[in-house]
C-alpha positions in Angstrom: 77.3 18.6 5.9 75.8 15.7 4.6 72.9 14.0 5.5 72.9 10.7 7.3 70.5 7.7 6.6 67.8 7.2 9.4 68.3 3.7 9.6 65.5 1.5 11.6 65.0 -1.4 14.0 63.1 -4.4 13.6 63.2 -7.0 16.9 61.5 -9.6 18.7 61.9 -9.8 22.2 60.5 -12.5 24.7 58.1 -11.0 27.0 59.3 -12.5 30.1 63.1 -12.4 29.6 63.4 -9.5 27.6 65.8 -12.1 25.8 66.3 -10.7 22.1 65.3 -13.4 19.7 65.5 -11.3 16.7 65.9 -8.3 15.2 66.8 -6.7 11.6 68.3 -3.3 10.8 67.0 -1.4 7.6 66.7 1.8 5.8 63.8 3.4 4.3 65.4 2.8 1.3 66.0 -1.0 1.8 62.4 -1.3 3.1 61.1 0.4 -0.2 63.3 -2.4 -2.5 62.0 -4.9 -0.3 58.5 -4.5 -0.7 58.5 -3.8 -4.5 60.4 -6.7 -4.9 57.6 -9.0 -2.8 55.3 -7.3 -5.1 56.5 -8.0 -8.6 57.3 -11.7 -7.0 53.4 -12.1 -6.3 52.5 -10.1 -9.4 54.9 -13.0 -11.8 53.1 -15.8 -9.8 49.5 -14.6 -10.4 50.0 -13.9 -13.8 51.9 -17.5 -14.6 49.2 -19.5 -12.8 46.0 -17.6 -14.7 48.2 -17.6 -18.1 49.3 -21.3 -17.8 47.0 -23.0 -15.6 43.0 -24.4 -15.7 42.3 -21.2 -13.6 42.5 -19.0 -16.9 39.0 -21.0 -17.6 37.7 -19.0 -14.8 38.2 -15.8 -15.9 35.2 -14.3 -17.8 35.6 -14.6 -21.4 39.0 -15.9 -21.5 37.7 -19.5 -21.6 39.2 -21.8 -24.1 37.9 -21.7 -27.6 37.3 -25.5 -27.6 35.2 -25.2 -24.2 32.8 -22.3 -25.5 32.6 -24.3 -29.1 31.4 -27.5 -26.7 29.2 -25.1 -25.0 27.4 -23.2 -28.5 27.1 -26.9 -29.6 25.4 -28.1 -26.7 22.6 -25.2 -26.5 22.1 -25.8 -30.3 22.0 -29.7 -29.8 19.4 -29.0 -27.3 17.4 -26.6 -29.0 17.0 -29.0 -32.0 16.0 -31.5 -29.3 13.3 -29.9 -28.1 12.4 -29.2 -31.8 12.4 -32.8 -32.3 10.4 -33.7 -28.9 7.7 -31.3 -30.0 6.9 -32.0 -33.5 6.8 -35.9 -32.4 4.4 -34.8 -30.0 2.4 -33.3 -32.0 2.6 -36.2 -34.4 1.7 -39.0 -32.1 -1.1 -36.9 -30.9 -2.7 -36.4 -34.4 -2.2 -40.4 -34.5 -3.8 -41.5 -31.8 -6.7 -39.4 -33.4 -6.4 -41.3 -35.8 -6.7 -44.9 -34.3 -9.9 -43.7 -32.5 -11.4 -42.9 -35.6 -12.3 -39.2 -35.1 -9.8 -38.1 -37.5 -10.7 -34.7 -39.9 -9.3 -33.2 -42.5 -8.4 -30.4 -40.2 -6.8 -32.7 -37.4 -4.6 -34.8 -39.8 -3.3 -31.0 -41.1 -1.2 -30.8 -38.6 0.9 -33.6 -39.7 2.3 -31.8 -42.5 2.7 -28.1 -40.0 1.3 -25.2 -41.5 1.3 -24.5 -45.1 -0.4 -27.3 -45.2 -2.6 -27.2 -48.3 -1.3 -25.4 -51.4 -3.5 -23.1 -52.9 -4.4 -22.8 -56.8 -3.5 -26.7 -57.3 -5.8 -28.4 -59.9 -7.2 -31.9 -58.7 -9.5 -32.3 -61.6 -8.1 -35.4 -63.7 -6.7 -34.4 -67.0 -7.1 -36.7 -70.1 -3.7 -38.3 -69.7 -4.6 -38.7 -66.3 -8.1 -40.7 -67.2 -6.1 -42.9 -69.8 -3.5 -43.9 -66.8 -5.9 -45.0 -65.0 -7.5 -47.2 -67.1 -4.1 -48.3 -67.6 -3.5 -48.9 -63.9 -7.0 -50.7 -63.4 -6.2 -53.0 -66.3 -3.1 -54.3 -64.7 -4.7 -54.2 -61.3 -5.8 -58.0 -61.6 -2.2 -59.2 -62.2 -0.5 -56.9 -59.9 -3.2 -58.3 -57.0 -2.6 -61.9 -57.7 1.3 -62.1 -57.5 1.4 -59.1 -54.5 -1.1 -61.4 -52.6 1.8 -64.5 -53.1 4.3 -62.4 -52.0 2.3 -62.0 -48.6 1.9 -64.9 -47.8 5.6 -65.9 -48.4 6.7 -62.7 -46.2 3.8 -63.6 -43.4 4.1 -59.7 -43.0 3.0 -57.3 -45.6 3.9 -56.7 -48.8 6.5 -54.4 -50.0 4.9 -51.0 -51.5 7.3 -50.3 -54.3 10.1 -52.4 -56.1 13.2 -50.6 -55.4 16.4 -49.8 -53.7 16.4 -48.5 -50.2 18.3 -45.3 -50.1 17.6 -44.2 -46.5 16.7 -46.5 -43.4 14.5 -46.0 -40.6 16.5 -44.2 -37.8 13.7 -42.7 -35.0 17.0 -40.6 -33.3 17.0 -38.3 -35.9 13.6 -38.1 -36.5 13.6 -40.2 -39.7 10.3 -42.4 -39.1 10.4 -44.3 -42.5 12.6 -45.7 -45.5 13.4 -44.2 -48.5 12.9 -46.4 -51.8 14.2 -45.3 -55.4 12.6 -47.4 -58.1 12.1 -46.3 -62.0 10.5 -43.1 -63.0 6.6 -44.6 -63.3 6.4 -47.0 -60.7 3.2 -48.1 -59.4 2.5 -48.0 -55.7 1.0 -50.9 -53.7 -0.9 -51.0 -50.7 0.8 -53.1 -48.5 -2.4 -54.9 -46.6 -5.9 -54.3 -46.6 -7.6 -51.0 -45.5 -9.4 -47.9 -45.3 -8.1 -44.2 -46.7 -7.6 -41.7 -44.3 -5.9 -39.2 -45.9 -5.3 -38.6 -49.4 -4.1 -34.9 -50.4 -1.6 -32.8 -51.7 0.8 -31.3 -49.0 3.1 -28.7 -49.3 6.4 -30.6 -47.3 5.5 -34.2 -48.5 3.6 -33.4 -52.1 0.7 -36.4 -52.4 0.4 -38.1 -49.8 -1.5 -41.3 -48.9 -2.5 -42.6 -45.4 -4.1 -46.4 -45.5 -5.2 -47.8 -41.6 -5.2 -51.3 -41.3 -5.7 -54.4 -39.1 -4.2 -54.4 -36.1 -3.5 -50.8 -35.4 -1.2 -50.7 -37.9 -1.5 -47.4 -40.4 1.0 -46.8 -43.1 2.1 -43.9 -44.6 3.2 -43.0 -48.8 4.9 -40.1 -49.6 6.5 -37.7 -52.2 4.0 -39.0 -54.9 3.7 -37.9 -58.7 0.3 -38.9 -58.4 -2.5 -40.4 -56.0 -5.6 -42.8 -57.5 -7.4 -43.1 -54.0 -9.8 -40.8 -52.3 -10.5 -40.4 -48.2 -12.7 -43.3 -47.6 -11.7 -45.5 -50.0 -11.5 -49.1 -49.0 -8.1 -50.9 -51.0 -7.2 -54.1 -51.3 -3.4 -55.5 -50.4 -1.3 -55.3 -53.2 -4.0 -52.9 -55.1 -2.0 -50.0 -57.0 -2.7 -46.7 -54.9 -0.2 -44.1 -56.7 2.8 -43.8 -58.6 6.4 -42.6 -57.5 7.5 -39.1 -57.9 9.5 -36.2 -56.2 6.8 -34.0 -55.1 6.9 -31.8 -51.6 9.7 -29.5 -50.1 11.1 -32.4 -48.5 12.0 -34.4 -51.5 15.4 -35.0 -52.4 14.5 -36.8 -56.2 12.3 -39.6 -57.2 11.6 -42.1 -54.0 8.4 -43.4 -52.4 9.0 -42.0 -48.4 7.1 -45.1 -46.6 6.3 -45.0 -43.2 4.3 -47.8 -41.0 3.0 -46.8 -37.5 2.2 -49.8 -34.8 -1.0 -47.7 -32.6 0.6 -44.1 -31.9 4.4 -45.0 -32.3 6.6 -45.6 -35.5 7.9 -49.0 -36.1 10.7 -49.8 -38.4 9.2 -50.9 -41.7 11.7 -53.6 -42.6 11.0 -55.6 -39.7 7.5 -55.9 -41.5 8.3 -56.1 -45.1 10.5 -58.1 -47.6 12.0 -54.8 -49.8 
């Protein structure tokens, strides 16, 4: 005898009429397809609208490549801003150390970060040294006279180094100078007046010179083969202070790295100087 299908009854009926508005008849069967089928309906829809819609973004790592690139970029661009923030810092504070005249060897160190001073270098002048010199003192007098014409035709200062400017002041990236490439030799001016701050070998910049002058105004020569000044010296404008060279981690090749500073902030030099 075979087995008949329980079937069931599904009705709405209004409460005060017993009137019926509805009803459906169904298996257990039926009601089984039904639901599976309602199922894999919401199933397709869910998958479609996280597989082709923004809302994929919100699932954890299944971001867009392009968003977490923007995102790695970001934390790195920041990180290397706060680098930047901080050294500047540091810099303007040794600076204004500087203007108030209680700068020390040790204070003006942190300029040039640690490793600083390079040990085992020889400052004792050699004989070629003592001849170029007296080379550089002899043309001293001529140099001084046509520098000090120049001045007074720029109504600024005069320009350290003849030469071609191969990188330009730009304070975003943290590039507080120019760079000028001139022949293998040349002599370095002092672009004003002034006193000698700083005059060293550095392990980032090589020899460096720092001259303070009227007005608040302190300039800065880098990367140098060779210095003729001492701390305390008192130059004249146009007076040769060093010659060009590619000295220091930082250099690239043969340039002077000039930088002028207007009290505790960089200025760009070529609003100062004819190059």
């Amino acid at each position: 005898m075979e087995k008949k299908n329980k079937f069931f009854r599904f009705a709405i009926i209004n409460d005060n009429s017993l009137e019926e508005i509805f009803n459906i008849k169904f298996s257990r069967a039926s009601l089984l397809w039904l639901t599976s089928a309602v199922l894999l309906a919401v199933s397709v829809v869910f998958v479609l609208l996280l597989g082709y819609t923004p809302l994929r973004n919100l699932i954890p790592g299944k971001s867009k490549t392009h968003v977490q690139n923007e995102l790695i970029t970001m934390i790195q661009k920041a990180d290397s801003l706060e680098k930047s923030l901080g050294n500047y810092g540091l810099y303007t504070k040794n600076l204004k150390k500087v203007l108030s005249d209680s700068v020390s060897l040790d204070s003006v160190k942190d300029l040039f970060e640690e490793g600083f001073i390079v040990k085992g270098v020889d400052f004792k002048p050699s004989v070629e040294d003592s001849i170029l010199r007296a080379e550089v003192e002899a043309e001293e007098s001529i140099s001084l006279n046509s520098n000090l014409k120049e001045k007074k035709l720029s109504g600024f200062f005069i320009k350290p180094v003849d030469g071609l400017i191969t990188e330009e002041f730009n304070k975003k990236i943290g590039h507080f100078g120019v760079d000028v490439v001139s022949k293998k030799g040349a002599f370095i001016s002092s672009i004003d007046d002034g006193m000698v701050l700083f005059s060293s070998w550095t392990h980032e910049f090589g020899y460096v010179l720092i001259i303070k002058h009227q007005n608040s105004f302190i300039s800065f020569y880098k990367h140098n083969s060779e210095v003729f000044k001492s701390k305390g010296d008192y130059v004249k404008s146009g007076e040769t202070i060093a010659i060009i060279g590619n000295s220091g981690k930082y250099s690239t090749g043969p340039h002077l790295h000039f930088e002028l500073w207007k009290g505790s902030s960089p200025v760009n030099p070529m609003n100062y100087i004819l190059f």
